[in-house]
PASEBA-1860 file (N, C-alpha, C; in nm, 3 decimals):
! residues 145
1> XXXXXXXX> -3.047/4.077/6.999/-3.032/4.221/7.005/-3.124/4.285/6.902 ~ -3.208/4.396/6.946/-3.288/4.484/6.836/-3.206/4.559/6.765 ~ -3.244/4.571/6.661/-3.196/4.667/6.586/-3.271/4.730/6.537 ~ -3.282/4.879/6.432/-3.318/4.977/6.359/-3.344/4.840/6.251 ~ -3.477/4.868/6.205/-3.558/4.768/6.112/-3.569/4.898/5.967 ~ -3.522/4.865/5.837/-3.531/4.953/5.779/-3.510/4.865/5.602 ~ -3.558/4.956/5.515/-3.539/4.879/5.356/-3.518/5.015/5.264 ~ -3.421/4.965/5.160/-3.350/5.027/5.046/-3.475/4.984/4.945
9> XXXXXXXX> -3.520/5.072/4.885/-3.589/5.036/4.740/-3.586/5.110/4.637 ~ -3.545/5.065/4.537/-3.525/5.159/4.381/-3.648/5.116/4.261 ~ -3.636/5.145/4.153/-3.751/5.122/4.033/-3.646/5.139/3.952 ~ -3.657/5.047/3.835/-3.572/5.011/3.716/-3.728/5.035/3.601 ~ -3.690/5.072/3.455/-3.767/5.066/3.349/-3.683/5.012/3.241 ~ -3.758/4.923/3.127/-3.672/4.880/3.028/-3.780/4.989/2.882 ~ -3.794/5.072/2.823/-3.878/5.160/2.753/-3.861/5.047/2.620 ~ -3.776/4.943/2.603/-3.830/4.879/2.454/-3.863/4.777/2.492
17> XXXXXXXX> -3.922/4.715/2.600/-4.029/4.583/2.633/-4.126/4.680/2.678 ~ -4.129/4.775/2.764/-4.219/4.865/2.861/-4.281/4.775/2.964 ~ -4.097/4.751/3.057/-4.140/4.668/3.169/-4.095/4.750/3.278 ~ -4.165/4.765/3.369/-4.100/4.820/3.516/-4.070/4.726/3.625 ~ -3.949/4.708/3.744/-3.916/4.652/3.817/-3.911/4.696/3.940 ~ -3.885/4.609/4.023/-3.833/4.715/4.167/-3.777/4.642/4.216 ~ -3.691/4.667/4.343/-3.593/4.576/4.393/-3.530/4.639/4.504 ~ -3.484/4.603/4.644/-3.435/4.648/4.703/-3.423/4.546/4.839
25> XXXXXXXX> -3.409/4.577/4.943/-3.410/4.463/5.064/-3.454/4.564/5.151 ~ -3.481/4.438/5.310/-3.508/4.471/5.427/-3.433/4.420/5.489 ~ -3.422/4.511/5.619/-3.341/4.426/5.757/-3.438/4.458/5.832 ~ -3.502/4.342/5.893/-3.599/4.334/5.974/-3.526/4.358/6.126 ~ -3.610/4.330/6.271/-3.569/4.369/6.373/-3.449/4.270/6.449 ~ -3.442/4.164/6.397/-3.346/4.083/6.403/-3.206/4.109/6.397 ~ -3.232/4.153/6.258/-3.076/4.205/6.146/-3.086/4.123/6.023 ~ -3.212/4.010/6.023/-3.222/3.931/5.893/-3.221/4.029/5.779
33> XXXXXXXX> -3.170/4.021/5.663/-3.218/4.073/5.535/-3.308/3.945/5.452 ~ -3.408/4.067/5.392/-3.486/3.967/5.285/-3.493/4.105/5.179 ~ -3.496/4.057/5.031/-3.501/4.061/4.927/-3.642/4.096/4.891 ~ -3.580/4.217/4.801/-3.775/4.244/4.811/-3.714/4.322/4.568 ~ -3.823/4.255/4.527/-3.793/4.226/4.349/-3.918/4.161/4.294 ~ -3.950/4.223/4.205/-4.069/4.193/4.106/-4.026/4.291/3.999 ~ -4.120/4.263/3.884/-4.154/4.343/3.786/-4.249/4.302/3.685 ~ -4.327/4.415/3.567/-4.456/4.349/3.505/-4.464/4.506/3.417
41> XXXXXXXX> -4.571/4.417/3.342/-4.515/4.471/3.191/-4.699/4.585/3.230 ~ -4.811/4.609/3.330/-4.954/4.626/3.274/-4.885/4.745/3.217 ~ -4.974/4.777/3.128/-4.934/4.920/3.034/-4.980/5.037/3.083 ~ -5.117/5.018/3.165/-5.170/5.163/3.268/-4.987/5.191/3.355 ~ -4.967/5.092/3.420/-4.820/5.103/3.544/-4.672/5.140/3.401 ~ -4.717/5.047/3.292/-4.576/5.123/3.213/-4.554/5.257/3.206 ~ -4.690/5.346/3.202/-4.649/5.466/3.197/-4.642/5.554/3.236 ~ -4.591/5.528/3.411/-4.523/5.560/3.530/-4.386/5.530/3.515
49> XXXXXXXX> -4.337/5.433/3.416/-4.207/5.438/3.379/-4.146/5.347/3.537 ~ -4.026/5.382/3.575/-3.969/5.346/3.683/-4.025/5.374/3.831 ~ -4.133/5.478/3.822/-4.150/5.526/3.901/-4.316/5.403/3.946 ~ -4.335/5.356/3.914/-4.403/5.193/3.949/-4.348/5.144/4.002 ~ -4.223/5.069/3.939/-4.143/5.019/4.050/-4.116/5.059/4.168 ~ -4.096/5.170/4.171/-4.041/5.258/4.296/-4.155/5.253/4.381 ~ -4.317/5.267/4.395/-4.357/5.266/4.413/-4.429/5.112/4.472 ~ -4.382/5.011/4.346/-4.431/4.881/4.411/-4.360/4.820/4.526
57> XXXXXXXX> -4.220/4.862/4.507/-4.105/4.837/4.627/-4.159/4.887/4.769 ~ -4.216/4.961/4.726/-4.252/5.053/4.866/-4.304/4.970/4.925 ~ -4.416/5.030/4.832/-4.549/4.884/4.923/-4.505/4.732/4.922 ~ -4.430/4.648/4.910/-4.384/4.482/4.927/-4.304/4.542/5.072 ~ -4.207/4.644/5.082/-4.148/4.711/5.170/-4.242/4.694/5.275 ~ -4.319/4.729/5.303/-4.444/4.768/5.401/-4.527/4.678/5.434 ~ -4.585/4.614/5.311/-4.633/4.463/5.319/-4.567/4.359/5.400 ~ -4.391/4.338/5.383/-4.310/4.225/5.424/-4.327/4.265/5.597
65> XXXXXXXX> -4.256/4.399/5.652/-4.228/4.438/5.715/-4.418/4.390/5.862 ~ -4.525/4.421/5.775/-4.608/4.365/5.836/-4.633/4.218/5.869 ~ -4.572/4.165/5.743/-4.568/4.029/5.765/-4.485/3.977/5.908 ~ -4.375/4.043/5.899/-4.266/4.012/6.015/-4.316/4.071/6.160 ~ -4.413/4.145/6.166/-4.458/4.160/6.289/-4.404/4.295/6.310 ~ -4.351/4.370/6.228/-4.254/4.470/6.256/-4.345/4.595/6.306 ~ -4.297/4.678/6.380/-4.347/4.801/6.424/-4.314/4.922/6.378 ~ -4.164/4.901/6.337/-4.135/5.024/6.319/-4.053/4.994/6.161
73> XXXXXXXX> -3.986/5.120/6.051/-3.995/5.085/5.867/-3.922/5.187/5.873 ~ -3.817/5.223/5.849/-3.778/5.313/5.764/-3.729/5.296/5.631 ~ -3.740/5.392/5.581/-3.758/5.376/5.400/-3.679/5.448/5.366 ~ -3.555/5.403/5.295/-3.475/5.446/5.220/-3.526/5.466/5.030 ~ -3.530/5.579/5.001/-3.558/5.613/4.849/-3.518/5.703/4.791 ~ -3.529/5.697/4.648/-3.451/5.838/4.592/-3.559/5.907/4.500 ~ -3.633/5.830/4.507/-3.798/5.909/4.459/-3.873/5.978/4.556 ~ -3.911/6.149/4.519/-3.962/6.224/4.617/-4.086/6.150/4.704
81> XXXXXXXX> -4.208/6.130/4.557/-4.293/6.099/4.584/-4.321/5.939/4.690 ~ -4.258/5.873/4.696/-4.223/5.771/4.813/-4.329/5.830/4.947 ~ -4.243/5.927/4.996/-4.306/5.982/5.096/-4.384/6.086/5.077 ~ -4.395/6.130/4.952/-4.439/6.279/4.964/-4.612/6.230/4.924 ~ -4.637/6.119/4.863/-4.797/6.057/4.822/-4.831/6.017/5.028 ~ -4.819/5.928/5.047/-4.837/5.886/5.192/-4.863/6.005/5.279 ~ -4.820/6.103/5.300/-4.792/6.212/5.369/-4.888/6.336/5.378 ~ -4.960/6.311/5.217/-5.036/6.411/5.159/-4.977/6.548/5.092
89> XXXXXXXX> -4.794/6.540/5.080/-4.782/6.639/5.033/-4.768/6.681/4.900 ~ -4.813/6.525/4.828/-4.857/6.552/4.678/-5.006/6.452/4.669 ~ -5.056/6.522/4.581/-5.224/6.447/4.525/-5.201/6.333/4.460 ~ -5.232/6.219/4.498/-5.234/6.067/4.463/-5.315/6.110/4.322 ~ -5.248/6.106/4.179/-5.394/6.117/4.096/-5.420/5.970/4.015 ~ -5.332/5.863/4.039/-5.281/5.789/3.934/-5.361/5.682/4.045 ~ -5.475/5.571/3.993/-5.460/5.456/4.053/-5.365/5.393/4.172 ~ -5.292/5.356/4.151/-5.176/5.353/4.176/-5.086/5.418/4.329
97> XXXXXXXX> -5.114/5.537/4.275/-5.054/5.624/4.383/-5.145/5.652/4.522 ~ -5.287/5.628/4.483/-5.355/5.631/4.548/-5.360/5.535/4.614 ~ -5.347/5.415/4.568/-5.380/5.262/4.631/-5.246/5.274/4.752 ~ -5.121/5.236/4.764/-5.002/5.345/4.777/-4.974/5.391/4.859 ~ -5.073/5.500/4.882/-5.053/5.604/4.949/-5.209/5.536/5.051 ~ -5.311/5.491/5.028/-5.379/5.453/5.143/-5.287/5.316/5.206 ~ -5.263/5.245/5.128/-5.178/5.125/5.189/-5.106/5.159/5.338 ~ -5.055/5.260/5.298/-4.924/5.269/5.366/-5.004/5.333/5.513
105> XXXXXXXX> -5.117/5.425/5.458/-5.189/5.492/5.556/-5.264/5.398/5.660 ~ -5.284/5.313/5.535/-5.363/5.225/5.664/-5.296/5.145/5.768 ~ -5.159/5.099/5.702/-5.050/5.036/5.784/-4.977/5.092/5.923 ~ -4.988/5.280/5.890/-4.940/5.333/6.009/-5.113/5.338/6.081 ~ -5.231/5.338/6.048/-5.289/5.336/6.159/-5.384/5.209/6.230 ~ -5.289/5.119/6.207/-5.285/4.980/6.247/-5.134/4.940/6.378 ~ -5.057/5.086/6.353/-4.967/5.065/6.462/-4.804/5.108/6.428 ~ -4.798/5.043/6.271/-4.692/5.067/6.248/-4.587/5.230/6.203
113> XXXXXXXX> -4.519/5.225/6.289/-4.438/5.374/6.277/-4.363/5.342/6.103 ~ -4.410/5.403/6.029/-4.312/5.378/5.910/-4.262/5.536/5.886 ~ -4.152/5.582/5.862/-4.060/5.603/5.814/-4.014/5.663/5.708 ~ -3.979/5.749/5.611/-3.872/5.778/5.519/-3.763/5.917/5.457 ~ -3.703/5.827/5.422/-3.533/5.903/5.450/-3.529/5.901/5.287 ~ -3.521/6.020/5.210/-3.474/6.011/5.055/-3.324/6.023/5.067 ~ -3.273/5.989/4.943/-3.122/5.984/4.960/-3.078/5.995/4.779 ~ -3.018/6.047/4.740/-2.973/6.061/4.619/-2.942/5.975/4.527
121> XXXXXXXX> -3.028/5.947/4.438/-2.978/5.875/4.330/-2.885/5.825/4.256 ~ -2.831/5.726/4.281/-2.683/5.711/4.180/-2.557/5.804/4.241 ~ -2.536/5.804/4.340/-2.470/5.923/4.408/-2.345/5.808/4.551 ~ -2.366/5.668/4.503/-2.283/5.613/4.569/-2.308/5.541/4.685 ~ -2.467/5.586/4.731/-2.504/5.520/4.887/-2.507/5.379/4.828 ~ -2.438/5.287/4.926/-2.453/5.150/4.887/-2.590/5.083/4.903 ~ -2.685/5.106/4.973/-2.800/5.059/5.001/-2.902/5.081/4.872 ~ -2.864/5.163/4.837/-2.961/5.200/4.716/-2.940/5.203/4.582
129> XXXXXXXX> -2.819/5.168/4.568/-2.696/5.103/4.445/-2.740/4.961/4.426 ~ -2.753/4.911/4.570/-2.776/4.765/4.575/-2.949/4.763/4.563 ~ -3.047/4.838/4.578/-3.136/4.884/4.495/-3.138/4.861/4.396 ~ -3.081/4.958/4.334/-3.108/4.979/4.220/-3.099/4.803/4.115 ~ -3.002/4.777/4.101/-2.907/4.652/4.072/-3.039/4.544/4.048 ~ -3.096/4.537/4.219/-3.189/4.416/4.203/-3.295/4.467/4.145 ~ -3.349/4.633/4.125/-3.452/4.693/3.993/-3.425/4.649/3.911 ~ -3.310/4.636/3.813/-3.264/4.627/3.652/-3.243/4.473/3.696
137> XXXXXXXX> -3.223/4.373/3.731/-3.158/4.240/3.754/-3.323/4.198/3.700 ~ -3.432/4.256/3.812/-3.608/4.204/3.814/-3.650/4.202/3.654 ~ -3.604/4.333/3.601/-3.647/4.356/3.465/-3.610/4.291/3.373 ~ -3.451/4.302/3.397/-3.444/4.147/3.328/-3.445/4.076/3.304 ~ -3.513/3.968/3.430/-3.543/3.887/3.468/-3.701/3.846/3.371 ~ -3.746/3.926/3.401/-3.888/3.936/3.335/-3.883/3.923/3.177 ~ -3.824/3.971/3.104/-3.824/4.025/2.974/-3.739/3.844/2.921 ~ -3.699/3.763/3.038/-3.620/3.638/2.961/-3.506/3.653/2.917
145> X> -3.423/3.769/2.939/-3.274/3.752/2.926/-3.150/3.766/3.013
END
């Protein structure tokens, strides 16, 4: 049976290592979930703070989802810019945001319908709680404790 193919992603920061994380999952068209978590200390991306993470989630988000053959992405986030860089309705100025924001561009014009739905921060949605969790879990992870 198909289902609605879609991923939760959050950004975690630790400001006394100056590490950013990200973390969140996918349910591909199946209903499989996979796990989507990294984090890294470069100091240009530290000082984007969480909002790297949020941003790197995206793109592994988009990346995996190509991997799986997927067509269609919706994106669960609680960061404006998620969708609002991709979209053009804010100016990519940061490395980063730019890379990002063509990624994603190039991904929808290769076929894929992607997607996104913001949703409130810390406000109880379980998808993005469970976000968040594997953000701060990555960071910690990283930092060795």
């Amino acid at each position: 049976m198909k289902q609605n193919s879609f991923a939760f992603i959050d950004g975690s920061y630790d400001p006394k290592y100056r590490i950013y994380g990200w973390g969140g999952y996918l349910i591909d068209q199946r209903g499989f979930s996979h796990i989507i978590q990294g984090a890294g200390n470069d100091p240009n991306l530290a000082k984007m703070r969480n909002i790297a993470g949020e941003v790197l989630g995206a793109k592994e988000a988009v990346a995996l989802a190509q991997k799986l053959h997927m067509k269609k992405l919706t994106i669960y986030h609680d960061y404006e810019g998620i969708a609002a860089w991709p979209s053009g309705r804010w100016k990519t100025k940061r490395p980063l945001t730019k890379e990002y924001s063509q990624y994603v561009q190039s991904a929808m014009k290769s076929g894929m319908h992607v997607q996104f739905s913001q949703v409130k921060g810390h406000s109880g949605v379980h998808g993005n709680e469970a976000a968040d969790q594997l953000a701060k879990l990555a960071v910690k992870l990283f930092r060795g404790s």
